[in-house]
C-alpha positions as CSV (number, residue, x, y, z in Angstrom):
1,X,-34.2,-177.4,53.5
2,X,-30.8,-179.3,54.5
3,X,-31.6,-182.8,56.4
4,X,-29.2,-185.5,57.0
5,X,-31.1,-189.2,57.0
6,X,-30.2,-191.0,60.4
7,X,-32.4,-193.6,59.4
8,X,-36.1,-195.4,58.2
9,X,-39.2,-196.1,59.5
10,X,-41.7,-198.0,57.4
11,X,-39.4,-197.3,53.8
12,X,-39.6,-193.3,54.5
13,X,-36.2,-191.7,55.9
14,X,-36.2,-190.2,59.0
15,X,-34.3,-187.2,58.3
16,X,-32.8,-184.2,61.4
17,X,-33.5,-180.9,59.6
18,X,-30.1,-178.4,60.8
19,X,-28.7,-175.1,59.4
20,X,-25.1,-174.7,58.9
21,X,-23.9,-170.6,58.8
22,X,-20.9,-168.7,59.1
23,X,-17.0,-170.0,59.0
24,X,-14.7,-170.7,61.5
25,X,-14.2,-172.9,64.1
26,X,-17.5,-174.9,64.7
27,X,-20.1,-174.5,67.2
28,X,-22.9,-177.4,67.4
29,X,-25.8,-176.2,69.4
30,X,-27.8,-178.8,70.7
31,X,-31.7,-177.6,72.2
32,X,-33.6,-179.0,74.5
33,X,-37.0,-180.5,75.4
34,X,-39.2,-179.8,73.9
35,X,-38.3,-176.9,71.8
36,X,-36.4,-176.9,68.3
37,X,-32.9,-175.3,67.6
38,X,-35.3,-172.4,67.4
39,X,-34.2,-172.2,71.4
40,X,-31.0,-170.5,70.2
41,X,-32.2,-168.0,68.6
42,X,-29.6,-164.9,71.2
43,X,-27.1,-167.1,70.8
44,X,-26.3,-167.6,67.2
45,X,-25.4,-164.4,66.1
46,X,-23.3,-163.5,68.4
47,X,-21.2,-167.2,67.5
48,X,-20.9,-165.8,64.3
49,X,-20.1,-162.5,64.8
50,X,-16.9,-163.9,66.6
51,X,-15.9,-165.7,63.9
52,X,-18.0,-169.1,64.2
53,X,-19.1,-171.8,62.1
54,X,-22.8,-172.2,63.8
55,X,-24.5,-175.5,63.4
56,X,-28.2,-176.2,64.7
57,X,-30.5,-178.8,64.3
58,X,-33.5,-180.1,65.5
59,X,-33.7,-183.6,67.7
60,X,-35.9,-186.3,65.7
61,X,-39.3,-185.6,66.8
62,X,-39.0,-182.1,67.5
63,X,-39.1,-178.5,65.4
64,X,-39.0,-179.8,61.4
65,X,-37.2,-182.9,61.5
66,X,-39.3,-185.9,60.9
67,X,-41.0,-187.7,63.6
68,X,-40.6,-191.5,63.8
69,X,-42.5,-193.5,66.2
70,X,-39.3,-195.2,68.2
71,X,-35.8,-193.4,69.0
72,X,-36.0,-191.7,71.5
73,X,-33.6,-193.5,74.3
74,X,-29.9,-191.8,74.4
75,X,-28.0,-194.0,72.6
76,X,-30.2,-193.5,69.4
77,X,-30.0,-189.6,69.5
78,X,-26.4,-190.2,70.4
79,X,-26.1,-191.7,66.8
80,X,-28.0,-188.9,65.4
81,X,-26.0,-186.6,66.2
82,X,-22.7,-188.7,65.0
83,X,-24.8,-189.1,61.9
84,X,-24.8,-185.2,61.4
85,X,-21.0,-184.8,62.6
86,X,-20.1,-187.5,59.7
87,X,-22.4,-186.0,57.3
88,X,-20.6,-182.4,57.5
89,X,-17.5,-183.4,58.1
90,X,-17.6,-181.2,61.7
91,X,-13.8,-181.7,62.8
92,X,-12.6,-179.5,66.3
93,X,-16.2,-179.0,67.1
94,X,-17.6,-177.4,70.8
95,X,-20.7,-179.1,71.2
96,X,-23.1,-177.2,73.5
97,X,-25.8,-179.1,74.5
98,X,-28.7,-177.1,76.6
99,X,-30.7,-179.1,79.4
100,X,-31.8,-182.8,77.4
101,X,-29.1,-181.8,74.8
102,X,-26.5,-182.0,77.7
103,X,-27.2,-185.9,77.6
104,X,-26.8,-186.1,73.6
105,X,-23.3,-184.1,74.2
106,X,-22.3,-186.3,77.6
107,X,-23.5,-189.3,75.8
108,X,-21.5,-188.5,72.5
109,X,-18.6,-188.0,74.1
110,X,-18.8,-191.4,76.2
111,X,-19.3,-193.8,73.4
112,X,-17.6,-191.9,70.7
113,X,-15.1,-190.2,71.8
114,X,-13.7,-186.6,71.0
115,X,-12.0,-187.4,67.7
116,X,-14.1,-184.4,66.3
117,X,-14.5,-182.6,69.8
118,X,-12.3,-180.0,71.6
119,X,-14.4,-178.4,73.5
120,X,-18.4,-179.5,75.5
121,X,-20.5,-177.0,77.2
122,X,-23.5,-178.5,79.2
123,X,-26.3,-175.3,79.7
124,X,-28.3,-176.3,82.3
125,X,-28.1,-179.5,81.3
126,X,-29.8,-182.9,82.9
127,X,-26.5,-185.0,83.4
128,X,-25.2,-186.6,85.6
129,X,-28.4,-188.8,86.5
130,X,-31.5,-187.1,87.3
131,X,-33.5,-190.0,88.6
132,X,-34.0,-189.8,92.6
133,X,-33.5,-193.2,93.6
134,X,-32.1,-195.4,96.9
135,X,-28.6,-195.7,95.2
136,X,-28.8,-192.6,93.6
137,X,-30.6,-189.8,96.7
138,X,-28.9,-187.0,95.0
139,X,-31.0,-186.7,92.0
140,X,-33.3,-184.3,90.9
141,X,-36.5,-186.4,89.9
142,X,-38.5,-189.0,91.5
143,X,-40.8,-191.4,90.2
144,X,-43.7,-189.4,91.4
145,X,-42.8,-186.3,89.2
146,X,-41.8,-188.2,86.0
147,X,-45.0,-189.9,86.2
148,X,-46.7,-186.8,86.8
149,X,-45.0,-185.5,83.9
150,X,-46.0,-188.6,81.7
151,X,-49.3,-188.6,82.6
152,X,-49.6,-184.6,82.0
153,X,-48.2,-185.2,78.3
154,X,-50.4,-188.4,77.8
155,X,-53.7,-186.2,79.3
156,X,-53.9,-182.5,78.1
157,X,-50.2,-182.0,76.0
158,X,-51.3,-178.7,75.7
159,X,-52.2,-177.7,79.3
160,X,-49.1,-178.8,79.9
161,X,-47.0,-177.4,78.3
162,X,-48.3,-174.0,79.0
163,X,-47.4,-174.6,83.0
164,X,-44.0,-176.0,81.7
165,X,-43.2,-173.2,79.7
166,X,-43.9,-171.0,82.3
167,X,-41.4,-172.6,85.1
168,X,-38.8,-172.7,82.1
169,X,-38.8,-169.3,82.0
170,X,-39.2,-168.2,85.7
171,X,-37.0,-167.6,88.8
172,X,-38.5,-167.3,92.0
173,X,-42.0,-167.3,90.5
174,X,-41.2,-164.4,88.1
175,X,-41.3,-164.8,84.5
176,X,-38.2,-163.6,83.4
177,X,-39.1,-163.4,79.4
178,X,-42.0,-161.2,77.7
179,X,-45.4,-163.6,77.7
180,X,-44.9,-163.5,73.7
181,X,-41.4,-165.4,73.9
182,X,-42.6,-168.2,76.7
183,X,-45.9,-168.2,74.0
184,X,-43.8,-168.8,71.3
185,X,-41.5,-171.7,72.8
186,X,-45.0,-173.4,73.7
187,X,-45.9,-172.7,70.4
188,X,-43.0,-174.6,68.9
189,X,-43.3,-177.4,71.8
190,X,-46.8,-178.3,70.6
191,X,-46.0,-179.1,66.9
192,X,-43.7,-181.6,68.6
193,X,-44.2,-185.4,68.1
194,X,-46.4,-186.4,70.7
195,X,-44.9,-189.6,71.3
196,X,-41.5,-188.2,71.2
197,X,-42.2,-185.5,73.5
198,X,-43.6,-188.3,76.1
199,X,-40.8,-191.0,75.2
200,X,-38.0,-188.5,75.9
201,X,-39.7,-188.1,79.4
202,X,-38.0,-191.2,80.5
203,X,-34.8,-190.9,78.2
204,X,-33.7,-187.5,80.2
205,X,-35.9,-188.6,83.9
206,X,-33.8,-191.9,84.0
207,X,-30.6,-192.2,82.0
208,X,-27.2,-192.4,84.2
209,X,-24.8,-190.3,82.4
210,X,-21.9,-190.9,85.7
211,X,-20.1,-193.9,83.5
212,X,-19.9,-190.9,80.6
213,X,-18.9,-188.3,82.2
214,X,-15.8,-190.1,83.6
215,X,-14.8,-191.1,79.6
216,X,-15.1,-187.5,78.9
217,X,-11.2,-185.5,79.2
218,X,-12.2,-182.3,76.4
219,X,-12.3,-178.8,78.1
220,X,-15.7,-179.2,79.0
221,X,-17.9,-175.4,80.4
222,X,-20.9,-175.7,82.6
223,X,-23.0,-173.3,82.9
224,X,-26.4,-173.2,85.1
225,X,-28.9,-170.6,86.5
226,X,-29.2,-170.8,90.2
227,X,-32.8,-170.3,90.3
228,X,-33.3,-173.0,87.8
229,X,-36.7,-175.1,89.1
230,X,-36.9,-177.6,86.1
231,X,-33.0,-178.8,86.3
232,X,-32.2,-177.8,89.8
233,X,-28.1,-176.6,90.2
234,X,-27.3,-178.8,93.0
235,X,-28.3,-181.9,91.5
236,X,-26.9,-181.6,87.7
237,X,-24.6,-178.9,87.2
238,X,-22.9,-178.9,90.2
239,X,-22.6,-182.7,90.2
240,X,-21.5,-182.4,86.7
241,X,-18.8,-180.2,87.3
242,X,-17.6,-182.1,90.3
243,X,-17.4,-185.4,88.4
244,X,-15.3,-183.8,85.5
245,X,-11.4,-183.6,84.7
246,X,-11.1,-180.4,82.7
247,X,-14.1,-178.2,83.7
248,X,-15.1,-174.8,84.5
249,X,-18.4,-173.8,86.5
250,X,-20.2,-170.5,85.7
251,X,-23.1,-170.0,88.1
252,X,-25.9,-167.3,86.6
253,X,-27.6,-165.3,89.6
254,X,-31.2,-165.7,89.1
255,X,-31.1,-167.8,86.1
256,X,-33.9,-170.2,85.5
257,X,-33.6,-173.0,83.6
258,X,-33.8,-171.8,80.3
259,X,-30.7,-169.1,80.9
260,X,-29.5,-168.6,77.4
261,X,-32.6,-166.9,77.1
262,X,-33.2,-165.0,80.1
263,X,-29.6,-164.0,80.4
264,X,-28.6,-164.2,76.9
265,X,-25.7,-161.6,77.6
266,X,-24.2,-163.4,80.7
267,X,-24.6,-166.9,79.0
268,X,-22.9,-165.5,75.7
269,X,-20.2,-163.7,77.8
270,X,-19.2,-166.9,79.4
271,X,-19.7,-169.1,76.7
272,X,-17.7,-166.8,74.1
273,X,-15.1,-166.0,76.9
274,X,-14.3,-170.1,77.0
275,X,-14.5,-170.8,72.9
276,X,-11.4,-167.7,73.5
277,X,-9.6,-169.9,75.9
């Protein structure tokens, strides 16, 4: 199983587990909470079909890379992900990053740079700052909901993440996936680190991402589900796209949060269509 160590905890390495297929420019898909790179399971081989190198890996914590106790905060998994861009050697990458991945790609791109980027996609993704406060009104979480969120992962993890499947999947209170694929993501979701999942609460609930997204110059796609009740449009993507240099909006009708996989034809449409540009 390819891993890349991005660190230790207590002597043992904490290693991200990824897959690396096809040739071509490079695609680095980056999942979100709290699924695996399992999540892109329409999009990859359509990336390769058109000629891409497809990368995937799971966040620390999540799917089958190891699951340390501490890491979770943006910066870290910032470093993780420049630890697997080192590792392979990724040079004139796109990195897509869906929902919480959108932070690890925003994040990147701030503190790093885009010496090995040429192209960001952010998929429904939680930049620019999600957490509703006095000097931020716009945003799309309060501290009522992220403690409610906390406190349902701390409770019944389980019970959870069966209702929070279900919203990821729905528009309009309609599930927009057969009950076996929303069973399945829940399925991958609960084999998650527990701490990790709870710890990554706050990391995607309360980062500011604005000071980022103004560093940030690549070509950069954003694409979001208007019916999305988990990442709401108006308060990330749109936001997002506003506060960019270079970017392009696509706007999926009906599309709940987790798009890619309710609309895996319209998201690889759009997201093929701007690798071509």
């Amino acid at each position: 199983m390819p891993v890349v160590t991005v660190g230790t905890e207590n002597g043992s390495p904490i290693e991200l587990h990824y897959e690396d297929h096809g040739s071509g420019p490079p695609v680095v898909l980056i999942h979100g909470w709290p699924l695996s790179g399992r999540s892109w399971e329409q999009q990859v081989p359509a990336l390769i079909d058109a000629g891409h190198r497809v990368i995937t890996y799971d966040r620390r914590g999540f799917g089958r890379s190891s699951q340390p106790w501490g890491g979770y905060d943006y910066d870290t998994l910032a470093a993780d992900l420049h630890a697997l861009l080192d590792h392979l050697d990724v040079r004139g990458a796109t990195l897509v990053g869906f929902s919480m991945g959108g932070g690890e790609v925003v994040r990147y791109l701030g503190t790093r740079g885009s010496g090995r980027v040429d192209k960001a996609v952010l998929a429904a993704a939680v930049p620019p700052y999600l957490h509703r406060t006095a000097e931020n009104p716009d945003g799309g979480l309060d501290d009522a909901t992220i403690a409610r969120f906390e406190d349902g992962v701390r409770t019944d993890r389980f019970a959870f993440l069966e209702g929070f499947t279900t919203d990821f999947f729905s528009a309009n209170g309609r599930l927009l996936v057969s009950e076996q694929q929303r069973a399945h993501a829940q399925t991958i979701a609960s084999f998650a680190s527990p701490k990790g999942t709870l710890d990554c609460i706050a990391a995607f609930g309360r980062t500011d991402f604005r000071g980022d997204l103004a560093e940030i110059t690549v070509p950069t796609l954003v694409i979001h589900g208007d019916s999305d009740a988990i990442v709401p449009f108006e308060v990330s993507g749109r936001r997002s796209a506003e506060a960019l240099a270079n970017s392009e909006l696509v706007v999926v009708e009906n599309g709940p949060h987790a798009v890619n996989a309710s609309h895996p034809a319209r998201f690889n449409e759009a997201l093929l269509g701007f690798l071509r540009g």
